[in-house]
N, CA and C atoms as a LAMMPS dump frame, in Angstrom:
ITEM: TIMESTEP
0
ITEM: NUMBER OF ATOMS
552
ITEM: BOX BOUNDS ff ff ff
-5.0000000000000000e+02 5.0000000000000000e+02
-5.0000000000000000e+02 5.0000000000000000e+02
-5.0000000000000000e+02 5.0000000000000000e+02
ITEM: ATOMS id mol type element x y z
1 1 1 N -196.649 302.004 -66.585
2 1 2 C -196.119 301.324 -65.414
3 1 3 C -195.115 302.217 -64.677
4 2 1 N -194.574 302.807 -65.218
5 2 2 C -193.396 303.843 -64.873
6 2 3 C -194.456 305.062 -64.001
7 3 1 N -194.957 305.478 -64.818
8 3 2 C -196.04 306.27 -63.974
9 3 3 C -196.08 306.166 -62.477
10 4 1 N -196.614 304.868 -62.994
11 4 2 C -198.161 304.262 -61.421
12 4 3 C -196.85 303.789 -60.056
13 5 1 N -195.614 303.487 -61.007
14 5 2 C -194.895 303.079 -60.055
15 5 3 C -194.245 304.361 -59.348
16 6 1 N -193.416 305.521 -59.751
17 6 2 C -193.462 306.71 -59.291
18 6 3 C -194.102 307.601 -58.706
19 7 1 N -195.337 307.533 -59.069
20 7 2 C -196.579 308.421 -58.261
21 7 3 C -197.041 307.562 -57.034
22 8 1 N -197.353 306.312 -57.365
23 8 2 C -197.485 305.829 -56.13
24 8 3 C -196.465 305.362 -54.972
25 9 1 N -195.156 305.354 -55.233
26 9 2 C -194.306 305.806 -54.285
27 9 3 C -193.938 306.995 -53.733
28 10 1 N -194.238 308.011 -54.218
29 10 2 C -193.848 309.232 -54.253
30 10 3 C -195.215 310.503 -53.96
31 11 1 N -196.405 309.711 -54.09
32 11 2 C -197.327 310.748 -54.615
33 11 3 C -197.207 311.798 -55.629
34 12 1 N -198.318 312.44 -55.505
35 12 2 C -198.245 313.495 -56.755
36 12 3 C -197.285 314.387 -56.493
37 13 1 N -197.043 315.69 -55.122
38 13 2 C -196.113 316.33 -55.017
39 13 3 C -194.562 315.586 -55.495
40 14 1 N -194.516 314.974 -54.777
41 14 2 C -193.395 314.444 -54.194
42 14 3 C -192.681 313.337 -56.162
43 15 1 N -193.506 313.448 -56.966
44 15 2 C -193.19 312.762 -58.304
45 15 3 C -192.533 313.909 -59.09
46 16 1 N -191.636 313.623 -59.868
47 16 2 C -190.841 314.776 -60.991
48 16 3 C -191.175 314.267 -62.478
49 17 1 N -191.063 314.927 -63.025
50 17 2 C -191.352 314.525 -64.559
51 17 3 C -189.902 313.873 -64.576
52 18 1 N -188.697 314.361 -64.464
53 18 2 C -187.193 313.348 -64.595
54 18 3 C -187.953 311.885 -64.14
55 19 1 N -188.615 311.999 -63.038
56 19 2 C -188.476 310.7 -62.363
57 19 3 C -188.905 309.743 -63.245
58 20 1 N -190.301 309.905 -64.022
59 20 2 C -191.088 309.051 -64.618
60 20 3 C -190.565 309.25 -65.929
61 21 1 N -190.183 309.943 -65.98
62 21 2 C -188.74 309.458 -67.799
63 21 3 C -188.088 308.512 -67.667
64 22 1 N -186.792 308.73 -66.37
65 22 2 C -186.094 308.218 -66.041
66 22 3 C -186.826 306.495 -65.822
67 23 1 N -187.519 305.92 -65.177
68 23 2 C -187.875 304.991 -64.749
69 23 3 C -188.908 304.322 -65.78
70 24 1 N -189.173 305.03 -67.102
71 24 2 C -189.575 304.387 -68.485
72 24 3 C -188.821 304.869 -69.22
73 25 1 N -187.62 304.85 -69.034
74 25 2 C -186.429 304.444 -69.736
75 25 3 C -186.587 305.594 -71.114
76 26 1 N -187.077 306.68 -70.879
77 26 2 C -187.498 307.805 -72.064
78 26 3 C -186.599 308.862 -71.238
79 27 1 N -186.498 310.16 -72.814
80 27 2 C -186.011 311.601 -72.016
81 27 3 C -187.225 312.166 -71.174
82 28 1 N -187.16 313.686 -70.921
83 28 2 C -188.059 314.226 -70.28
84 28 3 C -188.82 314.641 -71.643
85 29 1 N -188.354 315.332 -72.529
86 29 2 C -188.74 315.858 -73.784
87 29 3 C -189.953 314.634 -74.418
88 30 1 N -189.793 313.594 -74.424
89 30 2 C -190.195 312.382 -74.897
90 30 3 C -191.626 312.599 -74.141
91 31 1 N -191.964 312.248 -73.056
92 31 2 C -192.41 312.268 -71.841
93 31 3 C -193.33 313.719 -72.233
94 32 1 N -192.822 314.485 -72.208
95 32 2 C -193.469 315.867 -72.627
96 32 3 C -194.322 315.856 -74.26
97 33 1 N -193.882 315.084 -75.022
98 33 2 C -194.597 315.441 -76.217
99 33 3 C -196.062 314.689 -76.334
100 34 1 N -195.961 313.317 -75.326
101 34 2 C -197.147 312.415 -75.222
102 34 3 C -198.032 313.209 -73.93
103 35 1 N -197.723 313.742 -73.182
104 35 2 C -198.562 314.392 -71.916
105 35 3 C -197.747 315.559 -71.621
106 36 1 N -198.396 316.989 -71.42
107 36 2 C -198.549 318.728 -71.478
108 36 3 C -197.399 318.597 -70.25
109 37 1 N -197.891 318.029 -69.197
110 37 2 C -197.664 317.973 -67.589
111 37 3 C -197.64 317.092 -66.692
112 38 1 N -197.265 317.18 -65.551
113 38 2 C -196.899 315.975 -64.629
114 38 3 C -198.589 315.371 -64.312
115 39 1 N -199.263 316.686 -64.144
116 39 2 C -200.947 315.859 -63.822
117 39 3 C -201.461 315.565 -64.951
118 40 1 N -201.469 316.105 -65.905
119 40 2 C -202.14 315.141 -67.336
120 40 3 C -201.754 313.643 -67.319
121 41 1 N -200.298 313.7 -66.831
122 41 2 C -199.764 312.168 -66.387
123 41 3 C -201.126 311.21 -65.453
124 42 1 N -200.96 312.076 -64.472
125 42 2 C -201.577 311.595 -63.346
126 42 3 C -202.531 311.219 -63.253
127 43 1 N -203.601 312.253 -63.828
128 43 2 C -205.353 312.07 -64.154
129 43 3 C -205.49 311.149 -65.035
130 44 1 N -204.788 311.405 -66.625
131 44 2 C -204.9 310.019 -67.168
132 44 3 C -205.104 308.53 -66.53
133 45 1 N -203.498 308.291 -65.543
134 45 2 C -203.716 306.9 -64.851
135 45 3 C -204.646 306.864 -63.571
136 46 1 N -205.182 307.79 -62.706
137 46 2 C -206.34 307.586 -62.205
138 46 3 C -207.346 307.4 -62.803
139 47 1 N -207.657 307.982 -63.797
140 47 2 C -209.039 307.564 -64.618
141 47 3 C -208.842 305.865 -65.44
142 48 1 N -207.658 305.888 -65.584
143 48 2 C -207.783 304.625 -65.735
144 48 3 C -207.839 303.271 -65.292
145 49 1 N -207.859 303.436 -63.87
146 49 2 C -207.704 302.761 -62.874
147 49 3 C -209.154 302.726 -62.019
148 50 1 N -209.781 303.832 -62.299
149 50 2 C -210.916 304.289 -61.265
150 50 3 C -211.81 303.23 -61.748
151 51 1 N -212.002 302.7 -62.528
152 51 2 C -213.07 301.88 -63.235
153 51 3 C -213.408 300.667 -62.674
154 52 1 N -211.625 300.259 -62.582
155 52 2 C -211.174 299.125 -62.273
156 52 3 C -211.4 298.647 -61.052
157 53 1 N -211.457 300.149 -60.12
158 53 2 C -211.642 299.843 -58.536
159 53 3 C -213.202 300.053 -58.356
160 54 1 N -214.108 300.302 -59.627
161 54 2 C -215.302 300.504 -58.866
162 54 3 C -216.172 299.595 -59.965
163 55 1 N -215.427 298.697 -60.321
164 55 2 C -216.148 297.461 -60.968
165 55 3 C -216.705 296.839 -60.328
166 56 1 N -215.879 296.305 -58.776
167 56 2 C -216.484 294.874 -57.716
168 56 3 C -217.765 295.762 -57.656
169 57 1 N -217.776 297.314 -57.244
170 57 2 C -219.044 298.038 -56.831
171 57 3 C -220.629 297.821 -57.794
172 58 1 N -219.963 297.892 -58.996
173 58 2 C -221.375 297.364 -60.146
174 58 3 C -221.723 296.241 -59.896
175 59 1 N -221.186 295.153 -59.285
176 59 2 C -221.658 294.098 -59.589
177 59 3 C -222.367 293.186 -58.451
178 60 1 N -222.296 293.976 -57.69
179 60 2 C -223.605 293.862 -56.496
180 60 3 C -224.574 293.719 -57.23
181 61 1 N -225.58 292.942 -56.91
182 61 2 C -226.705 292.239 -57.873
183 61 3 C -227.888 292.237 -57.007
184 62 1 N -228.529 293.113 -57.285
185 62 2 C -229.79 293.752 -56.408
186 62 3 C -230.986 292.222 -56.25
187 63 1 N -230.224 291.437 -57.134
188 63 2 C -231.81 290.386 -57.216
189 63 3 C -230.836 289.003 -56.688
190 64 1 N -229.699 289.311 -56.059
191 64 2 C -228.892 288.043 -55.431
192 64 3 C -229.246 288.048 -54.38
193 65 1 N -228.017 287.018 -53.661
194 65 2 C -228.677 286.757 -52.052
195 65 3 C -228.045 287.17 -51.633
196 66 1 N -228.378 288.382 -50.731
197 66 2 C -227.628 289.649 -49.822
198 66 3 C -226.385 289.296 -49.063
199 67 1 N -226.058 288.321 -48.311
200 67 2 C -224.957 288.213 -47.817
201 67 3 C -223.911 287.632 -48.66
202 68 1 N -224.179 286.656 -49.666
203 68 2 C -222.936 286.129 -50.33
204 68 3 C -222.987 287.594 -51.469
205 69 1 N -223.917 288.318 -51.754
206 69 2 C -223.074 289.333 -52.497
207 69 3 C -222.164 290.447 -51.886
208 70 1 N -222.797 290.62 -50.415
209 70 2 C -221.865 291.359 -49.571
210 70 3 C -220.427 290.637 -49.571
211 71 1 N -220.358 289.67 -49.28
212 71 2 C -219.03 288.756 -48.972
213 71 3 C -218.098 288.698 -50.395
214 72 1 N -218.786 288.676 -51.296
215 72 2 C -218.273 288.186 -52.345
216 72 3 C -217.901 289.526 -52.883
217 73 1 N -218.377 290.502 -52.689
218 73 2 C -217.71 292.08 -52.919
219 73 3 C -216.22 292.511 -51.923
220 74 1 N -216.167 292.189 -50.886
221 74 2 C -215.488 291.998 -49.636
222 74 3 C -214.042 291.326 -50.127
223 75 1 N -214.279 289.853 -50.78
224 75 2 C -213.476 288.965 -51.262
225 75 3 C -212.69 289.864 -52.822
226 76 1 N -213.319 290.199 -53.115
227 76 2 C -213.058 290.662 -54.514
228 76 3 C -212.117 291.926 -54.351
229 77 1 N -212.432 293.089 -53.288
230 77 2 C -211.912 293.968 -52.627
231 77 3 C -210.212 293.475 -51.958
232 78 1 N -210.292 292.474 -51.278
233 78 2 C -208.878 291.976 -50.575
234 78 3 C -208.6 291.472 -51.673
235 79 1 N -208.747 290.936 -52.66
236 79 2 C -208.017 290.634 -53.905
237 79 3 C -207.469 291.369 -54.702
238 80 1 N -208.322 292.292 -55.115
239 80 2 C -207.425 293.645 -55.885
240 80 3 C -206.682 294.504 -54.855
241 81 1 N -206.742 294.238 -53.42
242 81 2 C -205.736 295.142 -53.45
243 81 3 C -204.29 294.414 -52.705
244 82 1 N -204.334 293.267 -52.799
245 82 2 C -203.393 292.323 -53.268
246 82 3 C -202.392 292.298 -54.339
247 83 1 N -203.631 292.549 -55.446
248 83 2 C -203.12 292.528 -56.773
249 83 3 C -202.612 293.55 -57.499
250 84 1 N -202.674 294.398 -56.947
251 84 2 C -203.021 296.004 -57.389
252 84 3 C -202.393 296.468 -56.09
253 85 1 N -201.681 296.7 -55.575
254 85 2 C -201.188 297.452 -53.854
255 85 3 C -200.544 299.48 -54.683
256 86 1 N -200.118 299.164 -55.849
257 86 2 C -199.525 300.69 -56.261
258 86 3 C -201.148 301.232 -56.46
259 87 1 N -202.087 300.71 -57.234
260 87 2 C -203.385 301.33 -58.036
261 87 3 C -203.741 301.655 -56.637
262 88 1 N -203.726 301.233 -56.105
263 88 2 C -204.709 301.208 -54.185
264 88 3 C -204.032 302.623 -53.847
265 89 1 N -202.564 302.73 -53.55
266 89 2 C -202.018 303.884 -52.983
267 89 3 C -202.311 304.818 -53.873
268 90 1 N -202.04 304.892 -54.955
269 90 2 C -202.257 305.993 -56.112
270 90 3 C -203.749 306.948 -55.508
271 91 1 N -204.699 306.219 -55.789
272 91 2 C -205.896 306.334 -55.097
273 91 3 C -205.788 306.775 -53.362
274 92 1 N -205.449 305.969 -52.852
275 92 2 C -205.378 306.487 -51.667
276 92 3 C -204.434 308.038 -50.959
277 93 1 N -203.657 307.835 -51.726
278 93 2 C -202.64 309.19 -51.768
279 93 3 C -203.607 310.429 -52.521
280 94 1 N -204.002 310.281 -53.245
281 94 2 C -205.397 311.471 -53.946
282 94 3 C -206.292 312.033 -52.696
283 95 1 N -206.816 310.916 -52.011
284 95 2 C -208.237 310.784 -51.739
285 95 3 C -207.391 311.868 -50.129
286 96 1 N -206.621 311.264 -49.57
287 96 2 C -205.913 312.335 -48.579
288 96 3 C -205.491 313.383 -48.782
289 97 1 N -204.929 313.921 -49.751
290 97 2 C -204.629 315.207 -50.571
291 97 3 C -205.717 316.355 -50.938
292 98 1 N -207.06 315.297 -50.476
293 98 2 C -208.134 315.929 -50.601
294 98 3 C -209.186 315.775 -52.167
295 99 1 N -208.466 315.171 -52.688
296 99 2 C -209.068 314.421 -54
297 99 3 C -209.109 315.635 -55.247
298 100 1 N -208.231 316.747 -54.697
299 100 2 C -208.241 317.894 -55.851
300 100 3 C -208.273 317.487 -57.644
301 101 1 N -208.075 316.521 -58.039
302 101 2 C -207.527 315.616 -59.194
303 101 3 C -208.904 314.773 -59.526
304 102 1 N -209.905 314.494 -58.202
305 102 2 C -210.557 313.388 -58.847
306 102 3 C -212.033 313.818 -58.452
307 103 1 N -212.106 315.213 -57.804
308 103 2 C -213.662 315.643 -57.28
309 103 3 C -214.487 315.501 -58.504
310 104 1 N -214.503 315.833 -59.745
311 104 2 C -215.559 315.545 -60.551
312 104 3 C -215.976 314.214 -60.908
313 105 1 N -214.771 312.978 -61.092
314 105 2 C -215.402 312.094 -61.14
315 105 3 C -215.992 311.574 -60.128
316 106 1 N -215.301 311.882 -58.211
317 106 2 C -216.062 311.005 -57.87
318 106 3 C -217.443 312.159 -57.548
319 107 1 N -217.945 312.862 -57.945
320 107 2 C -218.713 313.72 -57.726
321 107 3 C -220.151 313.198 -58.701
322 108 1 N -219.358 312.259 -59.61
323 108 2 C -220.355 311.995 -61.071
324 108 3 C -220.543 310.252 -60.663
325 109 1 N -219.54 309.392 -61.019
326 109 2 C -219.36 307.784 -60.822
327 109 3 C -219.703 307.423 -59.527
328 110 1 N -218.305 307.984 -58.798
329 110 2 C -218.054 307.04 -57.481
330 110 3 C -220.071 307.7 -56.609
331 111 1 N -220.277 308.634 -56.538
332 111 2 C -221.264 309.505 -55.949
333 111 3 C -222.756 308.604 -55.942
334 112 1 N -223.064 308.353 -57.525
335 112 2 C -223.793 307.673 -57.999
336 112 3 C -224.184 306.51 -57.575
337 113 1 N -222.996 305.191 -57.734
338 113 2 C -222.648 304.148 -57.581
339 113 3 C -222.692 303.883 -55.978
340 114 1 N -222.28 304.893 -55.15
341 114 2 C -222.27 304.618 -54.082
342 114 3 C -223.836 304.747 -53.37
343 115 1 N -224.512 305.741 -53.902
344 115 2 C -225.904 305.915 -53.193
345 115 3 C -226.649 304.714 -53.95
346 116 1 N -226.555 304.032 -55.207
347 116 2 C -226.769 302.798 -55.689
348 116 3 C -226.822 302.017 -54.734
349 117 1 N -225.67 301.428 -54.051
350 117 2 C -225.242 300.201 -53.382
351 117 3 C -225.839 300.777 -51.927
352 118 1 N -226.053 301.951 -51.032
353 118 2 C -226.718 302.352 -49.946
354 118 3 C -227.963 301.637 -50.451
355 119 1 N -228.813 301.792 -51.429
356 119 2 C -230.061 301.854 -51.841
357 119 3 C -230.42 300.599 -51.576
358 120 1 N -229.62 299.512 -52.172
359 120 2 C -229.606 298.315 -52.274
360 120 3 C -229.782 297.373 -50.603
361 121 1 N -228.244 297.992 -49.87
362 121 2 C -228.133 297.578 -49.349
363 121 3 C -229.475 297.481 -47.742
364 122 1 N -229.584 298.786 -47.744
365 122 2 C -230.628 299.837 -46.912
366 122 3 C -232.073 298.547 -47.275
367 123 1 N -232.288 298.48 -48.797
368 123 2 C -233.601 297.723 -48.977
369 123 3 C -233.738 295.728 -48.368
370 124 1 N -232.554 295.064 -48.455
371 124 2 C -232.162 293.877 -48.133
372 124 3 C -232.379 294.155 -46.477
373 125 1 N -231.893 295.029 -46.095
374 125 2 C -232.015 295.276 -44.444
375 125 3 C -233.349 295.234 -43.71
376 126 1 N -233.931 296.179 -45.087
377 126 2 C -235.239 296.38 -44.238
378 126 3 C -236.165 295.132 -44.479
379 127 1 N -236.096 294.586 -45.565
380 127 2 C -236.425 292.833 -45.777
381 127 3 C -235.733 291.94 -44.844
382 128 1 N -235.311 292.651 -44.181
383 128 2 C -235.096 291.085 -42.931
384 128 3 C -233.715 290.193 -43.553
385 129 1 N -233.003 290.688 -44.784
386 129 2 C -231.944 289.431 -45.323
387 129 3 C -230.717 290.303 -44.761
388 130 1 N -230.817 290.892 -44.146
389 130 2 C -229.466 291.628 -43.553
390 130 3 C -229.463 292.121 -42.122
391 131 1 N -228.711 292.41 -41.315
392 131 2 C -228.675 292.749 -40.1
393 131 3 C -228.917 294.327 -40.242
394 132 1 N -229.3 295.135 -39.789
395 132 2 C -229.534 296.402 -40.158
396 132 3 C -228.243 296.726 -39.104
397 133 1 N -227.501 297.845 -39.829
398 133 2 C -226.393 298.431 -39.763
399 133 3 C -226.522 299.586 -40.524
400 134 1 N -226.02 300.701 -40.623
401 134 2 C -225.723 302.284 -41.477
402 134 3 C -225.149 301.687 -42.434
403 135 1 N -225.736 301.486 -43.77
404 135 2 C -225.056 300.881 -44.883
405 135 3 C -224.12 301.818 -45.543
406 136 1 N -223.963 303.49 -45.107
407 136 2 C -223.006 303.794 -45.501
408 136 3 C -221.587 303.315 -44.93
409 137 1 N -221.485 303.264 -43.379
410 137 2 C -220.376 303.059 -42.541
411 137 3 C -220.218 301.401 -43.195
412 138 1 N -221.277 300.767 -43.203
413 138 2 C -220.719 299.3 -43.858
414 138 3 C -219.803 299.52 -45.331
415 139 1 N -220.244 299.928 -46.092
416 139 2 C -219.41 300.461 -47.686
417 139 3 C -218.031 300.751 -46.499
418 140 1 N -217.888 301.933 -45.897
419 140 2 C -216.688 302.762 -45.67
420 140 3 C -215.983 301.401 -44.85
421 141 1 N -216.192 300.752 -43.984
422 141 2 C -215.583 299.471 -43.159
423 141 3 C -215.268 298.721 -44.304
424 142 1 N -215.649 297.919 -45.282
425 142 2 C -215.189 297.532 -46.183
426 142 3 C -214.088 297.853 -47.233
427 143 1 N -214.452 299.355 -47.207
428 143 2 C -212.975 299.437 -48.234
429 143 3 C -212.125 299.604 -47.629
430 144 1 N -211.891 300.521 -45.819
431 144 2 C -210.833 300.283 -45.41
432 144 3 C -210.325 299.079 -44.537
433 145 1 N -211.024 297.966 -44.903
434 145 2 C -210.411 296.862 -44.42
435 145 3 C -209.915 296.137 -45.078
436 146 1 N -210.22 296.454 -46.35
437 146 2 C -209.636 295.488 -47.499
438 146 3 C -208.631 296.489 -48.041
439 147 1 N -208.537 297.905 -47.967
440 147 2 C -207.427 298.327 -48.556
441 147 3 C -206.118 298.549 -47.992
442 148 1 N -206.5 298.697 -46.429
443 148 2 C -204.894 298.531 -45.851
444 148 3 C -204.577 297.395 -45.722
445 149 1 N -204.822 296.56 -46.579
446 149 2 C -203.628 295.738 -46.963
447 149 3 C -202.568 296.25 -47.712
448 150 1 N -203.154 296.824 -48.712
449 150 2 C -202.428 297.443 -49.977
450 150 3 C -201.381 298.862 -49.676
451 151 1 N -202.873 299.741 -48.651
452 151 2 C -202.358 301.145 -48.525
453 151 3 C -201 301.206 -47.439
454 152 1 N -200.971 300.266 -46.361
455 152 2 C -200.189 300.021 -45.872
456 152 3 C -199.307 298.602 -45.716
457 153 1 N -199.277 298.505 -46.858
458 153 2 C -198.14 296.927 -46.834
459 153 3 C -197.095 296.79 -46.287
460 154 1 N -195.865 298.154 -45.892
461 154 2 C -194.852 297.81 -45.647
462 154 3 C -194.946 297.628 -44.279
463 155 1 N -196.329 297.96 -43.521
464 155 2 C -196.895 297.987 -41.811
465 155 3 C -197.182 296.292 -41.789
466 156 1 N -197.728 296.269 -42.976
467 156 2 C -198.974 294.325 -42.539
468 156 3 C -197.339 293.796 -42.674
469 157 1 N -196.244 293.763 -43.928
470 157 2 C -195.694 292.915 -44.026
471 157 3 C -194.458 292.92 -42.884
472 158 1 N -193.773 294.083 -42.123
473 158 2 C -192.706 293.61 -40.82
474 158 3 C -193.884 293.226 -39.676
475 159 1 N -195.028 293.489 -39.451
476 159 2 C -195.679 292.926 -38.187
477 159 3 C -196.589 291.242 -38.651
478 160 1 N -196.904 291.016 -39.877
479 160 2 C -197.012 289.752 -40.294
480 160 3 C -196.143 288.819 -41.424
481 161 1 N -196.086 289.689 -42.348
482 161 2 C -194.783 288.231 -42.602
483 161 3 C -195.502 288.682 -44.488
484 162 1 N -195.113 287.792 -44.877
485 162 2 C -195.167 288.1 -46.37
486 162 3 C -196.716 288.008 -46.906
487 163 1 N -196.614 288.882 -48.06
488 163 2 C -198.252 289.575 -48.83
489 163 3 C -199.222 288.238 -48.976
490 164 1 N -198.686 287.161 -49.418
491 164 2 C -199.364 285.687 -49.847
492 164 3 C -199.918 285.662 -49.06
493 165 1 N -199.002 285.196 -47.885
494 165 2 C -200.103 284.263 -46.265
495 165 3 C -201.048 285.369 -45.875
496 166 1 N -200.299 286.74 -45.893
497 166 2 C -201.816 287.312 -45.19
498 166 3 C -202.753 287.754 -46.074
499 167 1 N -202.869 287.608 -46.868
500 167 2 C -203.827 287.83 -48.283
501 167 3 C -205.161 286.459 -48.047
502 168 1 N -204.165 285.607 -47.498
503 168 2 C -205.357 284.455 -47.253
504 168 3 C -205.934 284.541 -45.801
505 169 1 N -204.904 284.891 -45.126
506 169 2 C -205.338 284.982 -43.614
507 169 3 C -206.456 286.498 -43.651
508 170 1 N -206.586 287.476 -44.804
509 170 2 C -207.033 288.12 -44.478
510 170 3 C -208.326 288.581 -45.155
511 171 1 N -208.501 287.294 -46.111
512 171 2 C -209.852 286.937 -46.686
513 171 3 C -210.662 285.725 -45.851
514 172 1 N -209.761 285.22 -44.625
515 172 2 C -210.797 284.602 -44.015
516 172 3 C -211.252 285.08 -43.319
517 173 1 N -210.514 286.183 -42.79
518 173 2 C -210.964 286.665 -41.119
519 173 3 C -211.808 287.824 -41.169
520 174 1 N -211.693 288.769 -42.978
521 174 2 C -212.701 289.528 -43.024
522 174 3 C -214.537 288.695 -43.786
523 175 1 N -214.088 287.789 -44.159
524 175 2 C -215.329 286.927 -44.254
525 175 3 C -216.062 286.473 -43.504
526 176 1 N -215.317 286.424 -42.443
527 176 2 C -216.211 286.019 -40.841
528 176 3 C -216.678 287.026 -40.277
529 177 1 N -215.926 288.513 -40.187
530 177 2 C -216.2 289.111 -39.329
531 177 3 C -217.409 289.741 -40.327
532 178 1 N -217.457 289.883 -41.541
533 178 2 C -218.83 290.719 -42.401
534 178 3 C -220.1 289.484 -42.206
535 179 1 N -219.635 288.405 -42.192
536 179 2 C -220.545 287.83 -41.787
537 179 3 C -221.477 287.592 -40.286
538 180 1 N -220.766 287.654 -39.376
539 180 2 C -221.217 287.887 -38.232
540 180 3 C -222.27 289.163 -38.103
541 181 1 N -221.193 290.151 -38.683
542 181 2 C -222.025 291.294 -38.683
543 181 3 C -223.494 291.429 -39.203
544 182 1 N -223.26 290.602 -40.553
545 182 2 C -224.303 291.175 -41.204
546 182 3 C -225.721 289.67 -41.351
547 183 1 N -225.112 288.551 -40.894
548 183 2 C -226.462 288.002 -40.628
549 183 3 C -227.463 288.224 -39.849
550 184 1 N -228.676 288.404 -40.23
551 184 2 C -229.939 288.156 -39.739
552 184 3 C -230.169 287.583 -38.212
């Protein structure tokens, strides 16, 4: 927790090994005997997190009904990053940095998983149960609509008001608008 909370305020540069001692209540020495370096820190809790964010992605269900699994991936997305707003930046602070830390996995998982869900999505389209749209740009509209909630909270919360209300205000209004989009 000390970690995820330091790196993701701070990013990777910008994190010290003092810091994440200091803020799990350990020396630096301490800190040093469980992890080599500040990125052994780091990679550890991205990999442990990466799973977590590309779970809603497995569970697209190729033999469901195309729009409530779109929606219901959508929903699941504004929820974790509700729930999760440090795991979101952690990630998001990587992925701008240029992802130096995480190119092999997403080169292996995220890579995979993602031409998966194109595959999927691309085939429902051409069956008539979806609006045909670039199912890659649909994936990419989705995560960044559901993640700046998270990636930028301290923006949503002085121009709207606290994380709760718009967490709901912002699972209705992206439920409508994927829906519009994507019905038939």
């Amino acid at each position: 927790a000390a970690a995820l909370e330091t790196f993701s305020a701070h990013g990777f540069r910008g994190t010290r090994l003092e810091q994440i001692a200091n803020n799990a209540g350990m020396s630096k020495p301490n800190v040093i005997y469980y992890f080599p370096n500040k990125e052994a820190i780091f990679v550890t809790l991205l990999n442990s997190h990466i799973d977590k964010w590309l779970a809603p992605l497995r569970e697209i269900d190729p033999d469901g009904e195309p729009l409530e699994q779109v929606i219901e991936y959508v929903v699941k997305k504004v929820r974790m990053s509700a729930e999760m707003p440090r795991e979101s930046r952690l990630f998001a602070n990587e992925i701008v940095q240029g992802a130096p830390r995480l190119k092999e996995s997403m080169n292996s998982d995220l890579k995979g998983l993602f031409d998966r869900t194109v595959n999927i999505l691309e085939k429902w389209m051409k069956e008539g149960k979806l609006a045909e749209v670039p199912a890659d740009h649909l994936i990419y509209s989705i995560w960044a609509t559901t993640q700046h909630y998270a990636d930028f909270e301290a923006q949503i919360e002085v121009l709207s008001g606290t994380p709760e209300k718009i967490v709901a205000s912002a699972e209705a209004y992206l439920i409508n608008m994927y829906t519009k989009l994507l019905k038939p």
